[in-house]
Backbone as a chain_set.jsonl record, in Angstrom:
{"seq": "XXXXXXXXXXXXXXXXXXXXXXXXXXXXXXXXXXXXXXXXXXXXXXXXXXXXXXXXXXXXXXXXXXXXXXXXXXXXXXXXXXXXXXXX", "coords": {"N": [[-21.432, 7.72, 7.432], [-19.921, 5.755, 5.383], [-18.796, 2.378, 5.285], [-16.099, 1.099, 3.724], [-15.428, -1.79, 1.722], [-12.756, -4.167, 2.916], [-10.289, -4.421, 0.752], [-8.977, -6.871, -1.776], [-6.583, -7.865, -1.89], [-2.824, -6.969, -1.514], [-2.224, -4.406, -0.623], [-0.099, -2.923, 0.096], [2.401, -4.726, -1.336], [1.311, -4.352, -3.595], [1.92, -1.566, -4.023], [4.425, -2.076, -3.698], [6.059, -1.613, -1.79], [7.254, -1.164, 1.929], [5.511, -2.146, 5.141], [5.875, -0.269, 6.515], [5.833, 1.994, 5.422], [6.224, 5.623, 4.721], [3.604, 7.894, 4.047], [4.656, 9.603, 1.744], [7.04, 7.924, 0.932], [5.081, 6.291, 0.012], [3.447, 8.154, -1.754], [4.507, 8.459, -3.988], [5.86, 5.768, -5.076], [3.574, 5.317, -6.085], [2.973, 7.142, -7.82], [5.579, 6.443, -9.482], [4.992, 3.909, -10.636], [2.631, 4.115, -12.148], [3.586, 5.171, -13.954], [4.601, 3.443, -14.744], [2.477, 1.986, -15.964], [0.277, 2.913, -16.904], [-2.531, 2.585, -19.189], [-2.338, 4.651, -20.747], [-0.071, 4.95, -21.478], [1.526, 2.704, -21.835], [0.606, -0.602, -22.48], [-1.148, -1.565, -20.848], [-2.111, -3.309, -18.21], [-5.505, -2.645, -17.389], [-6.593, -3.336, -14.945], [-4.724, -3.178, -13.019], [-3.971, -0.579, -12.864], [-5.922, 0.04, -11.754], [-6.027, -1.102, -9.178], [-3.861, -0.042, -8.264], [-4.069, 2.66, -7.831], [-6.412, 1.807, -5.76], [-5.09, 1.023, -3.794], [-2.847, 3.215, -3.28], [-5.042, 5.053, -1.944], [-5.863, 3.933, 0.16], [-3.805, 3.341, 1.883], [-2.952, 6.098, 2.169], [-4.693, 7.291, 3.715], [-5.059, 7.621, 6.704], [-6.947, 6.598, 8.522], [-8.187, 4.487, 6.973], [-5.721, 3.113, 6.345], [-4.889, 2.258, 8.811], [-7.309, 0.746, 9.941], [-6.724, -1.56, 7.831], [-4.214, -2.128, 8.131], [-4.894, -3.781, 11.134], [-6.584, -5.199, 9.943], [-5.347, -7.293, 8.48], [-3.388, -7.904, 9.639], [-1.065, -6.569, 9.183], [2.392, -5.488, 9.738], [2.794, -6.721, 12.209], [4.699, -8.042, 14.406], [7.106, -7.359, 12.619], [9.841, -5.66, 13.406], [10.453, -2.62, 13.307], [12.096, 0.18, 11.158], [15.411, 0.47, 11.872], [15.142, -0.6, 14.304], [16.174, -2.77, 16.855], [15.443, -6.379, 16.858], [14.956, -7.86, 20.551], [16.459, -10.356, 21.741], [15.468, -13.082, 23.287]], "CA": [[-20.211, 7.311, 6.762], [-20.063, 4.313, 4.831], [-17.899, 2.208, 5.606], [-15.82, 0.663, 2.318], [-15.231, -3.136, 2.173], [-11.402, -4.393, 2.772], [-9.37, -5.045, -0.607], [-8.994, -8.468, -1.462], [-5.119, -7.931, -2.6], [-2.098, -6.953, -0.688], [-1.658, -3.251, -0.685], [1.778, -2.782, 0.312], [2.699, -5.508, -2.332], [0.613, -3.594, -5.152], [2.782, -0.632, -4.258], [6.373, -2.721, -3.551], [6.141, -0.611, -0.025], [7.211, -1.634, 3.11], [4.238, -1.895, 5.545], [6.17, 0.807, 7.819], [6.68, 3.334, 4.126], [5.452, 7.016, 4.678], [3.202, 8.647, 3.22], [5.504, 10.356, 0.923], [7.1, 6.751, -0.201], [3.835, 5.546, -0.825], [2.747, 8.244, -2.989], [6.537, 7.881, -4.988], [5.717, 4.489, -5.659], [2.333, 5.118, -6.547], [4.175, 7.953, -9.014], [6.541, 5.887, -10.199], [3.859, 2.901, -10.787], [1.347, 4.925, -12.501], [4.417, 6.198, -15.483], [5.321, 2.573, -15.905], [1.528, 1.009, -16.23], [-0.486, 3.634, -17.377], [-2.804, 2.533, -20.701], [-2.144, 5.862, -22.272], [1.735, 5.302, -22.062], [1.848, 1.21, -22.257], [-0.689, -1.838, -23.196], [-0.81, -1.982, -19.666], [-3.683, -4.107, -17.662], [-6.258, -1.595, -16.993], [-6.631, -3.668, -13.891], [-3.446, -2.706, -12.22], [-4.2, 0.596, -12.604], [-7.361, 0.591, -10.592], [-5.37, -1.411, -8.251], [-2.631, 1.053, -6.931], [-5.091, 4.086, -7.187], [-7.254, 1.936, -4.836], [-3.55, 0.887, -2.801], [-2.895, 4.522, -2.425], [-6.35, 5.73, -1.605], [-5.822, 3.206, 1.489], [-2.463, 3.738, 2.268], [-2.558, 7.126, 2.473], [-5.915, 7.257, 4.449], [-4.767, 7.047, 8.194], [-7.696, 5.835, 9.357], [-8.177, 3.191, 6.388], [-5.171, 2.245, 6.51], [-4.892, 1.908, 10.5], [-7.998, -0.623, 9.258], [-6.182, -2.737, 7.191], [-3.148, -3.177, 9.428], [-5.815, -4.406, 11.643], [-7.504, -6.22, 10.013], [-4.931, -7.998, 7.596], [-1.732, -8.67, 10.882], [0.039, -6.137, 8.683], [3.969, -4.891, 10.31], [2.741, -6.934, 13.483], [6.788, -8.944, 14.615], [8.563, -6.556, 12.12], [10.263, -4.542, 13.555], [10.447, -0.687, 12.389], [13.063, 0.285, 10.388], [16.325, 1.148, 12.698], [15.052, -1.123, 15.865], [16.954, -4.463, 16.093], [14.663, -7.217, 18.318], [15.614, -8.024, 21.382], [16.418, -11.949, 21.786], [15.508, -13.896, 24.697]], "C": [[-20.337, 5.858, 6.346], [-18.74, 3.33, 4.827], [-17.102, 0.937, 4.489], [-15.459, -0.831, 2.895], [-13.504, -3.502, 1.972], [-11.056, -4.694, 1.493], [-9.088, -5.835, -0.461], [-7.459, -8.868, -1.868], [-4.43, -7.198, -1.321], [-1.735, -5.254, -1.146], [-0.237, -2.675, -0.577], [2.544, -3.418, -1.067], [2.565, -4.932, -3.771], [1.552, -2.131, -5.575], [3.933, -0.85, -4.081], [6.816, -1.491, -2.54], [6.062, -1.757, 0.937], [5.798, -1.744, 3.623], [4.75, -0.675, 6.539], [6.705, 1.857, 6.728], [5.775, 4.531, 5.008], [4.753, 6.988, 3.636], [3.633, 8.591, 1.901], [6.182, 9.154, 0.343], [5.952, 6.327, -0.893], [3.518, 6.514, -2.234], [3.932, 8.566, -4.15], [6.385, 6.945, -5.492], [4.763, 4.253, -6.669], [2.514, 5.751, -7.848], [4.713, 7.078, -9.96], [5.7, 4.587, -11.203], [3.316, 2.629, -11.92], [2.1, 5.175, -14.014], [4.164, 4.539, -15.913], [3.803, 1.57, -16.633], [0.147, 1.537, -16.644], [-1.629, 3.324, -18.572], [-2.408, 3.532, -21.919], [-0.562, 5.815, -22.405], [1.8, 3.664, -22.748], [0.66, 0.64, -22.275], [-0.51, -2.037, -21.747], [-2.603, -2.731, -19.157], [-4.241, -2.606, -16.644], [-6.587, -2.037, -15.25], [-5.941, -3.446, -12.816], [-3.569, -1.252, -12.243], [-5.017, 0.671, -11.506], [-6.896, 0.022, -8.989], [-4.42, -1.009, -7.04], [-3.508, 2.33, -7.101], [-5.897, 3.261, -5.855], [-6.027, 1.484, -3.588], [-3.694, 2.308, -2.065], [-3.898, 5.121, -2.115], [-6.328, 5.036, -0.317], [-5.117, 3.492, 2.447], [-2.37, 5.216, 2.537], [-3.451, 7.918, 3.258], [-5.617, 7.275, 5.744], [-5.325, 6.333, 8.681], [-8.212, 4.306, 8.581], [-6.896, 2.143, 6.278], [-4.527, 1.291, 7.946], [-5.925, 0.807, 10.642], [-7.795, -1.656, 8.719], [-5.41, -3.445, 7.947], [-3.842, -3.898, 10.288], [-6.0, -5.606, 11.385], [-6.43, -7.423, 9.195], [-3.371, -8.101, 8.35], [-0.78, -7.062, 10.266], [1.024, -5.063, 10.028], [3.32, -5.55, 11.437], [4.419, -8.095, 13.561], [7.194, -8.77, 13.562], [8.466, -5.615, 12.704], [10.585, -3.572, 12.981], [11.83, -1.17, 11.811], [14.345, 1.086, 11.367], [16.245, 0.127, 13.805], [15.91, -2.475, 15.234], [15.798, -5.306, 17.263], [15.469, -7.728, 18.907], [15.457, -10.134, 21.43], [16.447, -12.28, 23.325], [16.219, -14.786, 24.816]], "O": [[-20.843, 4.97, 7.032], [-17.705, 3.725, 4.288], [-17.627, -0.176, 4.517], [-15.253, -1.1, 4.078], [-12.973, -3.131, 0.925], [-11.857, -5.52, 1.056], [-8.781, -6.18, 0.68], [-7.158, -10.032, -2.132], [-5.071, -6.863, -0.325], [-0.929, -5.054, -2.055], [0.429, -2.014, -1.374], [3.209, -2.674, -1.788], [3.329, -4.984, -4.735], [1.837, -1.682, -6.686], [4.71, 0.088, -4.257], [7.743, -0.687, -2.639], [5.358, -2.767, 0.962], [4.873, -1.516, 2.843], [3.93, -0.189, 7.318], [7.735, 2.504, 6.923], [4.847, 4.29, 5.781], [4.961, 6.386, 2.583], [3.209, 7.816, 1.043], [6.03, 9.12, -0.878], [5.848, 6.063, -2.091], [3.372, 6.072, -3.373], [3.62, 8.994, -5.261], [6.766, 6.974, -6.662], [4.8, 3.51, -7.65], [2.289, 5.135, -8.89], [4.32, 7.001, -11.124], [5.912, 4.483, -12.411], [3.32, 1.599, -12.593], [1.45, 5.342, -15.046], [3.695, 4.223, -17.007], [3.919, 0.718, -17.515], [-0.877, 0.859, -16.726], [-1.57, 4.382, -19.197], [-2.245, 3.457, -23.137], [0.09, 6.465, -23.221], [2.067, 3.451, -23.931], [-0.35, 1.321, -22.095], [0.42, -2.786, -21.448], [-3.735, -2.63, -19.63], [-3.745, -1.916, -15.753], [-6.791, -1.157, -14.414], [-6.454, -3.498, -11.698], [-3.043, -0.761, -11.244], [-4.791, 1.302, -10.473], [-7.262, 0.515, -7.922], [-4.225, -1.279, -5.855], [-3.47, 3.049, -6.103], [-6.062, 3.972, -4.864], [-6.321, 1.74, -2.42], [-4.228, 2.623, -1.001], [-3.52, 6.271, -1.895], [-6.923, 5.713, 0.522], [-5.462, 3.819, 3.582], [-1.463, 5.481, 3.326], [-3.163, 9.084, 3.528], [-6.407, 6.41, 6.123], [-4.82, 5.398, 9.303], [-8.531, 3.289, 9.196], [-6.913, 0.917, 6.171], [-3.979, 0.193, 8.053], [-5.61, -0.117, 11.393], [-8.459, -2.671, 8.931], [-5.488, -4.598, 8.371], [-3.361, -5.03, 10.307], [-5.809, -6.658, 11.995], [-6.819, -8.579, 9.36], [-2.352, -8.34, 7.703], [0.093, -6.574, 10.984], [0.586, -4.269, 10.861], [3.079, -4.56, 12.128], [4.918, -8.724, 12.628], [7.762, -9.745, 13.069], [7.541, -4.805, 12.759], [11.128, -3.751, 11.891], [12.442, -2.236, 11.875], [14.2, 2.291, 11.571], [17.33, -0.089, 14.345], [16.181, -2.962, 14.136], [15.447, -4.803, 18.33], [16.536, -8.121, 18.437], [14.498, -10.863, 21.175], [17.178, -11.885, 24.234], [16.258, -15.409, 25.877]]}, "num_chains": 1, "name": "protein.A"}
């Protein structure tokens, strides 16, 4: 297995996702994304394309993206969505 080199951009950011989205948001976003930046619909930067295909190819990876959080702090002191933190 080869093991791919980290993305040098902010995945979450590229898809305007939480770092605690599902799945199922992610690939909504990635959906939604994809209509508005497409080349064949808009003059869009071919660059941003390749960008959230390689977002969601991460993101929706468990084990790549269980890598990133890793490696890049990501959701470490936010709390989930529902918890409140406890104050000392």
């Amino acid at each position: 297995m080869t093991r791919e080199s980290l993305p040098r951009f902010d995945l979450y950011g590229e898809l305007e996702v939480s770092p605690f989205a599902s799945v199922g948001t992610i690939e909504s976003a990635y959906r939604s994304l994809v209509k508005q930046h497409h080349p064949d619909v808009a003059a869009g930067d071919e660059s941003r394309i390749k960008r959230l295909n390689l977002a969601r190819d991460w993101l929706t990876d468990p084990e790549l993206r269980r890598r990133y959080d890793q490696v890049t702090d990501r959701g470490r002191n936010v709390p989930p969505p529902g918890r409140v933190p406890q104050l000392c």
